[in-house]
FIBAPA-86663 format. One record per residue: residue in three letters; y, z, x of N, C-alpha, C in turn. Coordinates in Angstrom, 2 decimals, padded with zeros to 5 digits. Layout:
REM FIBAPA-86663
<node type="ALA" n_yy="Y" n_zz="Z" n_xx="X" ca_yy="Y" ca_zz="Z" ca_xx="X" c_yy="Y" c_zz="Z" c_xx="X"/>
...
//
This chain:
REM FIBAPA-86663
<node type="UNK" n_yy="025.87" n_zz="-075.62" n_xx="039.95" ca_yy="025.63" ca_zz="-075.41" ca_xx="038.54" c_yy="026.06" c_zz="-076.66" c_xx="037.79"/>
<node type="UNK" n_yy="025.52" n_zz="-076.90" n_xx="036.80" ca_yy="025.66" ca_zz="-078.19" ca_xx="036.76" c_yy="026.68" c_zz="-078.18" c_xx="035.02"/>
<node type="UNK" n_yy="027.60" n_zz="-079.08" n_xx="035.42" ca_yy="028.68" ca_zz="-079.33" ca_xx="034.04" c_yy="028.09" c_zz="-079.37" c_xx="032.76"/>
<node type="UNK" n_yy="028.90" n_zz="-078.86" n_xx="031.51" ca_yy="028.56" ca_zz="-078.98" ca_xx="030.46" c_yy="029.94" c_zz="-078.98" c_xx="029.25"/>
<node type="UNK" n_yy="029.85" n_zz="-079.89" n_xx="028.60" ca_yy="031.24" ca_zz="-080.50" ca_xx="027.89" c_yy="031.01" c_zz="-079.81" c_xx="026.61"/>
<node type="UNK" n_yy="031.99" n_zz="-078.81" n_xx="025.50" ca_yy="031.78" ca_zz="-078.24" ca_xx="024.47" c_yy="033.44" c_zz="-078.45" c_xx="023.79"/>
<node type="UNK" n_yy="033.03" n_zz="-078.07" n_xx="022.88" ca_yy="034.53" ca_zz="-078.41" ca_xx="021.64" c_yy="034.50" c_zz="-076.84" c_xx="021.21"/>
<node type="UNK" n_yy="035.74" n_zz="-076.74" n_xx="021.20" ca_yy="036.47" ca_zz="-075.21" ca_xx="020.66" c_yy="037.33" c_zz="-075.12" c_xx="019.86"/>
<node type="UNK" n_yy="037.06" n_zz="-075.03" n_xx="018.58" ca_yy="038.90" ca_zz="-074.88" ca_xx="017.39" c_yy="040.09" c_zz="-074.64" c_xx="018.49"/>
<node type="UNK" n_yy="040.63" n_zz="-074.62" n_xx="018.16" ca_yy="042.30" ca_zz="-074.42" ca_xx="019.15" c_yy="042.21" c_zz="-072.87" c_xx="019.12"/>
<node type="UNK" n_yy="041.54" n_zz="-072.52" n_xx="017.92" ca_yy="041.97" ca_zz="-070.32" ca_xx="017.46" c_yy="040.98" c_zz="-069.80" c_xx="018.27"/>
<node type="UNK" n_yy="039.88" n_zz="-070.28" n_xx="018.44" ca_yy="038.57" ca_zz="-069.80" ca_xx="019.76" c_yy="039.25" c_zz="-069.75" c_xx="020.97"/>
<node type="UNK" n_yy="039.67" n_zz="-071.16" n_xx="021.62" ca_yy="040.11" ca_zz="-071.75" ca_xx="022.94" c_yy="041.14" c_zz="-070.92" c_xx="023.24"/>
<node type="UNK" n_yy="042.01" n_zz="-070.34" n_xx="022.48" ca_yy="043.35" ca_zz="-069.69" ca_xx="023.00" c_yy="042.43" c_zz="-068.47" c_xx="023.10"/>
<node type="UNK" n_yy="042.09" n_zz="-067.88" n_xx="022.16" ca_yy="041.22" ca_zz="-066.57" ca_xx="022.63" c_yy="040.50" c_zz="-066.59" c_xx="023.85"/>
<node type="UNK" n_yy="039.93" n_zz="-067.28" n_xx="024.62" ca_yy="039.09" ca_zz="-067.62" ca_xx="025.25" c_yy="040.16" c_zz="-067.84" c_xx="026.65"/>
<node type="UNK" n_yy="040.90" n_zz="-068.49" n_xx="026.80" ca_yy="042.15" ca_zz="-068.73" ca_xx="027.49" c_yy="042.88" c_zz="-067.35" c_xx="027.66"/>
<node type="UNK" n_yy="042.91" n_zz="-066.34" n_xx="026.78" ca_yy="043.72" ca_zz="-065.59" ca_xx="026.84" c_yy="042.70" c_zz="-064.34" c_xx="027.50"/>
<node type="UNK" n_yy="041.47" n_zz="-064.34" n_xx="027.37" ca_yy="040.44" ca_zz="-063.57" ca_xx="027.87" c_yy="040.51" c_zz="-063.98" c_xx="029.64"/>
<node type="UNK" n_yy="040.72" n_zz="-064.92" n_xx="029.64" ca_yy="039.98" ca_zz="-065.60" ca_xx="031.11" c_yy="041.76" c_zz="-065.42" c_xx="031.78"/>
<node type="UNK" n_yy="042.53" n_zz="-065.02" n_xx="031.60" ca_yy="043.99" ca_zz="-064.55" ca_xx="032.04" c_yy="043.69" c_zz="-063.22" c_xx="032.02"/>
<node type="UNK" n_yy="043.69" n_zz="-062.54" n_xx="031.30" ca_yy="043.61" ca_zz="-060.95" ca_xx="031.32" c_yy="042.41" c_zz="-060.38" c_xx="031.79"/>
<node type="UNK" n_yy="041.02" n_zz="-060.93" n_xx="032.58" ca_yy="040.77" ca_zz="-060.77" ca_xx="033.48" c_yy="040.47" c_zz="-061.86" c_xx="034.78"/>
<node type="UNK" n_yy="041.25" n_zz="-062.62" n_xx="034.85" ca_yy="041.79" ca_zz="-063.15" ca_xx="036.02" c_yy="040.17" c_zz="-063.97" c_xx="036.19"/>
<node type="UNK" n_yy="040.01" n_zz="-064.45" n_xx="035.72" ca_yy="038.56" ca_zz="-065.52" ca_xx="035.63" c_yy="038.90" c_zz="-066.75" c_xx="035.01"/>
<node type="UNK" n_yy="037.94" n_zz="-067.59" n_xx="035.49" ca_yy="038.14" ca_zz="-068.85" ca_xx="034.94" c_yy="038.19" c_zz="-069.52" c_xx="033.82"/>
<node type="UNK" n_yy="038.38" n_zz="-069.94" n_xx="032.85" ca_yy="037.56" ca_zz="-070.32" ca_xx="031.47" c_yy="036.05" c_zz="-070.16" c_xx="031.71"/>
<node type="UNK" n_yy="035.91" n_zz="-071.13" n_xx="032.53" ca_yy="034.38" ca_zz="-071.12" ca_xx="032.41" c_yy="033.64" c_zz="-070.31" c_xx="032.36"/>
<node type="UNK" n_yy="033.81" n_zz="-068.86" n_xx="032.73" ca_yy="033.05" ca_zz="-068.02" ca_xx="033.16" c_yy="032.98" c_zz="-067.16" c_xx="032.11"/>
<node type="UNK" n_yy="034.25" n_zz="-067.59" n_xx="031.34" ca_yy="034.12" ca_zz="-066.21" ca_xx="030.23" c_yy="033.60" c_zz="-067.01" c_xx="029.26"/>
<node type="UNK" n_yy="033.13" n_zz="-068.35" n_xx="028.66" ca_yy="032.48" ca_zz="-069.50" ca_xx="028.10" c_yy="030.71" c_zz="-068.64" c_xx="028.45"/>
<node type="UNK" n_yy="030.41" n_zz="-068.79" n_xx="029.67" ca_yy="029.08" ca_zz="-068.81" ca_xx="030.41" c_yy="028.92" c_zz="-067.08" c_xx="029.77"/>
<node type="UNK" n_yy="029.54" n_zz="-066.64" n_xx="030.12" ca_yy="029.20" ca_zz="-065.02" ca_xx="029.34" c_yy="029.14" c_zz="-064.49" c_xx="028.38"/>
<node type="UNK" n_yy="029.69" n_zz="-065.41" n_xx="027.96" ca_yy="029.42" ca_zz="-065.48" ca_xx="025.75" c_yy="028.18" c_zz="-066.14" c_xx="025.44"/>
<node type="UNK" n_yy="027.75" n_zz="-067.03" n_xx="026.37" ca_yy="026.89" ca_zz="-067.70" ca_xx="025.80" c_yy="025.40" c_zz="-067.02" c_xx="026.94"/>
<node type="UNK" n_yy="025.76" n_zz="-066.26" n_xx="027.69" ca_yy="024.56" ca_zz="-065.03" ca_xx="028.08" c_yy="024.35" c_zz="-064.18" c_xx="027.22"/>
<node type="UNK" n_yy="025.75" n_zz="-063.78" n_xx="026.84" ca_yy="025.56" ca_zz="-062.46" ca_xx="025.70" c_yy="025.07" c_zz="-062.82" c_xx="024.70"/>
<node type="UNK" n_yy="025.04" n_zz="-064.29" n_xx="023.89" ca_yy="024.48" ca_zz="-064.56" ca_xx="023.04" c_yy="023.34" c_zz="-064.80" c_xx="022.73"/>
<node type="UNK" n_yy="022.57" n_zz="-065.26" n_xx="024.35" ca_yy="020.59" ca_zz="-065.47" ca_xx="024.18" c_yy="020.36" c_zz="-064.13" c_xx="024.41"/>
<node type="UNK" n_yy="021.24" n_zz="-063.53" n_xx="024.99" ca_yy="020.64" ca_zz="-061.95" ca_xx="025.07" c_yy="020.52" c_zz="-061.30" c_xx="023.76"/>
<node type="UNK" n_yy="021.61" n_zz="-061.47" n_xx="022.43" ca_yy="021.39" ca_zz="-060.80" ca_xx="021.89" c_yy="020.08" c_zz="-061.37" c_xx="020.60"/>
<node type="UNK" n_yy="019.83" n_zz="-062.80" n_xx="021.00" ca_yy="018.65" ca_zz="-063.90" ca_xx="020.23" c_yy="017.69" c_zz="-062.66" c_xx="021.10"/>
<node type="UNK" n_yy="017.17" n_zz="-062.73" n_xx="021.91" ca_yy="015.70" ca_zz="-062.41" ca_xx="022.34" c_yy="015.68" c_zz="-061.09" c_xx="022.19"/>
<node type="UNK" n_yy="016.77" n_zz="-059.92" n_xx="021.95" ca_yy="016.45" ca_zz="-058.69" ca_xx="021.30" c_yy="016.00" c_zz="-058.55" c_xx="019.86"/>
<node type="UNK" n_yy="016.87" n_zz="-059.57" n_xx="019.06" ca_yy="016.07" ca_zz="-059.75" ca_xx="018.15" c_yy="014.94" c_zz="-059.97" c_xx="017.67"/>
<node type="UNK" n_yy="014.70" n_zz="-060.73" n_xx="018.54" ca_yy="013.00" ca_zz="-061.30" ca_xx="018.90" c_yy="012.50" c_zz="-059.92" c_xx="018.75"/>
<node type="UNK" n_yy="012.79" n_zz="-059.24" n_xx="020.14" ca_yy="012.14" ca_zz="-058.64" ca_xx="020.46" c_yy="011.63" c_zz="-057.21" c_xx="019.38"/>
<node type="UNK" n_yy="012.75" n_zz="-056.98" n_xx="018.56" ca_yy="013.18" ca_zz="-055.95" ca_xx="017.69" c_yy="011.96" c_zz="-056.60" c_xx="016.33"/>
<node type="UNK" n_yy="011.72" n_zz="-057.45" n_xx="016.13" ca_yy="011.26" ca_zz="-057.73" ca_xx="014.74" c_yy="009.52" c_zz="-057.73" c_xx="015.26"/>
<node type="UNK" n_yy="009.64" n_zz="-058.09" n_xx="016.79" ca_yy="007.90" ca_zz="-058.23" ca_xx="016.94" c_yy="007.54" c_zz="-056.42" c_xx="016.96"/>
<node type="UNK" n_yy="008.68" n_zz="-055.65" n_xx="017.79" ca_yy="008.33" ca_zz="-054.28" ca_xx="017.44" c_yy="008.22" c_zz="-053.61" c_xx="015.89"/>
<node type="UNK" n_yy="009.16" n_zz="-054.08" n_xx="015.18" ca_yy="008.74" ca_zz="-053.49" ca_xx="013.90" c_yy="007.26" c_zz="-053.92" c_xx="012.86"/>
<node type="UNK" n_yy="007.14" n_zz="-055.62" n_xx="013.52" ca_yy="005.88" ca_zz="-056.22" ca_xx="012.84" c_yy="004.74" c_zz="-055.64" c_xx="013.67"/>
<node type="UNK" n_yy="004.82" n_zz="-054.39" n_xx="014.91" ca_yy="003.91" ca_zz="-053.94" ca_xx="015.16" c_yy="003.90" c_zz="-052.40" c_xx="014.59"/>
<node type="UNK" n_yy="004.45" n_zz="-052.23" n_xx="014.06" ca_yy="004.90" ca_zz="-050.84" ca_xx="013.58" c_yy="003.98" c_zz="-050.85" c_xx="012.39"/>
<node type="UNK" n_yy="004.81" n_zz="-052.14" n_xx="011.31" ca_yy="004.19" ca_zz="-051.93" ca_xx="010.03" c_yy="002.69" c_zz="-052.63" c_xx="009.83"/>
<node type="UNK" n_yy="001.90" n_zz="-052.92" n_xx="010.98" ca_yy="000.56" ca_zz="-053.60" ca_xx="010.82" c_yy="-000.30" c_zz="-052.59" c_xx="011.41"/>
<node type="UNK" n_yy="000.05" n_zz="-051.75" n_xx="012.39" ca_yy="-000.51" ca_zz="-050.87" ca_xx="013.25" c_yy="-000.14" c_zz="-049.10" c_xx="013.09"/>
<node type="UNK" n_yy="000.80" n_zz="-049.18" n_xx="012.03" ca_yy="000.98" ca_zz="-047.74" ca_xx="012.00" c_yy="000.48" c_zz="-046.79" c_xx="012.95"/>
<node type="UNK" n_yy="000.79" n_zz="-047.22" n_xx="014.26" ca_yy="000.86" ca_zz="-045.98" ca_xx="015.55" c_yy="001.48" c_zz="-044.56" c_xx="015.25"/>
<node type="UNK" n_yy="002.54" n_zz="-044.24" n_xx="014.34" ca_yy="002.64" ca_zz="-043.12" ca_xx="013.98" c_yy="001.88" c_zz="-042.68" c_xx="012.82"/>
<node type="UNK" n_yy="000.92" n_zz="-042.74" n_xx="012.02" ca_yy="000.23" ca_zz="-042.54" ca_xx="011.18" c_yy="000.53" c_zz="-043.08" c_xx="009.65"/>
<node type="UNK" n_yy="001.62" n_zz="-044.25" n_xx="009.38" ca_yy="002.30" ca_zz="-044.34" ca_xx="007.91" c_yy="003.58" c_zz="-043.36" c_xx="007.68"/>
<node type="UNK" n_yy="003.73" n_zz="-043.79" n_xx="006.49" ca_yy="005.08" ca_zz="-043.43" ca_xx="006.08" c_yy="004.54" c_zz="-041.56" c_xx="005.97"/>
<node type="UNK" n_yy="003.53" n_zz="-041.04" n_xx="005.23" ca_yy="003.39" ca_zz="-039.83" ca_xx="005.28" c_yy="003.35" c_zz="-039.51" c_xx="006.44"/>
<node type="UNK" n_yy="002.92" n_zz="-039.50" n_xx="007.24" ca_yy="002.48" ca_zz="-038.78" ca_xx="008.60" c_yy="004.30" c_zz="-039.13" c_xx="009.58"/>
<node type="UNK" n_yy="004.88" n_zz="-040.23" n_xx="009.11" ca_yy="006.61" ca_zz="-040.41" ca_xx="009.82" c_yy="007.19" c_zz="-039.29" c_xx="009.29"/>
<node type="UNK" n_yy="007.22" n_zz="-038.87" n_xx="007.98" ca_yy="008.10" ca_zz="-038.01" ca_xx="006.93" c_yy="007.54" c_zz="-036.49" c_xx="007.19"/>
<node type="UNK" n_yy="006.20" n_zz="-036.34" n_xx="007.64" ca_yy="005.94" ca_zz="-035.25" ca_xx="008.21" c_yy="006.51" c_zz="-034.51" c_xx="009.53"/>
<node type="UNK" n_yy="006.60" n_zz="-035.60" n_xx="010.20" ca_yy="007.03" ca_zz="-035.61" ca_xx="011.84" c_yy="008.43" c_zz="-035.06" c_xx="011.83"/>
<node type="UNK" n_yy="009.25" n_zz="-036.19" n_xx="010.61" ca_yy="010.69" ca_zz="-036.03" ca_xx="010.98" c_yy="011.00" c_zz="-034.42" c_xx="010.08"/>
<node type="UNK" n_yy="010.17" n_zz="-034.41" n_xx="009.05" ca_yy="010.60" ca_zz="-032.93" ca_xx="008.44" c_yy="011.01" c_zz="-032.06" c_xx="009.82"/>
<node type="UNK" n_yy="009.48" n_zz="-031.92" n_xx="010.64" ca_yy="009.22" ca_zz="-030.80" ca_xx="010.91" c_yy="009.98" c_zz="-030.78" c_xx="012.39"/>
<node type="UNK" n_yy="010.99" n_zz="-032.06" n_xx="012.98" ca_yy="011.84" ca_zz="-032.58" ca_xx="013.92" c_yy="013.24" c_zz="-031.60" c_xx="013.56"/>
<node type="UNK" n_yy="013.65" n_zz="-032.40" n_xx="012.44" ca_yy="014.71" ca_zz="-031.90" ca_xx="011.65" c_yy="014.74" c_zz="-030.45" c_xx="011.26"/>
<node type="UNK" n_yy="013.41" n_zz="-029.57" n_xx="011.02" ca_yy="013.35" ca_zz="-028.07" ca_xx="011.34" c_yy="013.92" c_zz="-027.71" c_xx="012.39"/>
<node type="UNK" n_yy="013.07" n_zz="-028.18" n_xx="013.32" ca_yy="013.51" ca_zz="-027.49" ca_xx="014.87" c_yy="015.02" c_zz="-027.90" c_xx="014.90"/>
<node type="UNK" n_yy="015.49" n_zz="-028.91" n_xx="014.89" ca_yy="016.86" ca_zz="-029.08" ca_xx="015.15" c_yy="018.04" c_zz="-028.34" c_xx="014.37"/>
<node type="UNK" n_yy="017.78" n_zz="-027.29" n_xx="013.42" ca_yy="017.72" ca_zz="-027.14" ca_xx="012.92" c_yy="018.25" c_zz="-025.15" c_xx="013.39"/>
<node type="UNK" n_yy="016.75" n_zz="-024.93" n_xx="013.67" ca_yy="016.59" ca_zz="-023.64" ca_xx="014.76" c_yy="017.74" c_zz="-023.81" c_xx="015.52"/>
<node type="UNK" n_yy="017.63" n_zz="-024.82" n_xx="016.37" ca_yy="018.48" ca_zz="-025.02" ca_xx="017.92" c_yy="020.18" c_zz="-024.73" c_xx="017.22"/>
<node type="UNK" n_yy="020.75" n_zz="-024.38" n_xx="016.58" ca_yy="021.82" ca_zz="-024.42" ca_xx="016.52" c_yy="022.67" c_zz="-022.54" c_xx="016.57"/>
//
């Protein structure tokens, strides 16, 4: 895997230091997993805004009337079930 040199405030680095002690890992690894967790949480976003820009161009559930119908009559039954 190949090296990569980054700068950390001293208040990150001790956090980061103090993570990679309390579970017995390297710096690096808990560095590399922040920065997985972080494109992971970029491309849900992605992914989250292309689903809603297909929502509001394509109204697959029928529009806002036909959503407000659905959830009324959701929120009935749930409603029953108790």
């Amino acid at each position: 895997m190949p090296a990569v040199s980054c700068y950390l405030n001293e208040k990150v680095l001790n956090a980061v230091r103090a993570k990679a002690r309390a579970e017995n890992l390297p710096v690096s690894r808990i560095i590399s997993q922040a920065v997985e967790i972080s494109l992971g949480l970029e491309q849900r976003k992605e992914a989250r805004a292309r689903v809603l820009e297909n929502f509001r161009k394509k109204k697959p559930l029928g529009g806002m009337e036909e959503w407000n119908e659905l959830h009324k009559e959701r929120t009935e039954a749930d409603v029953c079930r108790r």
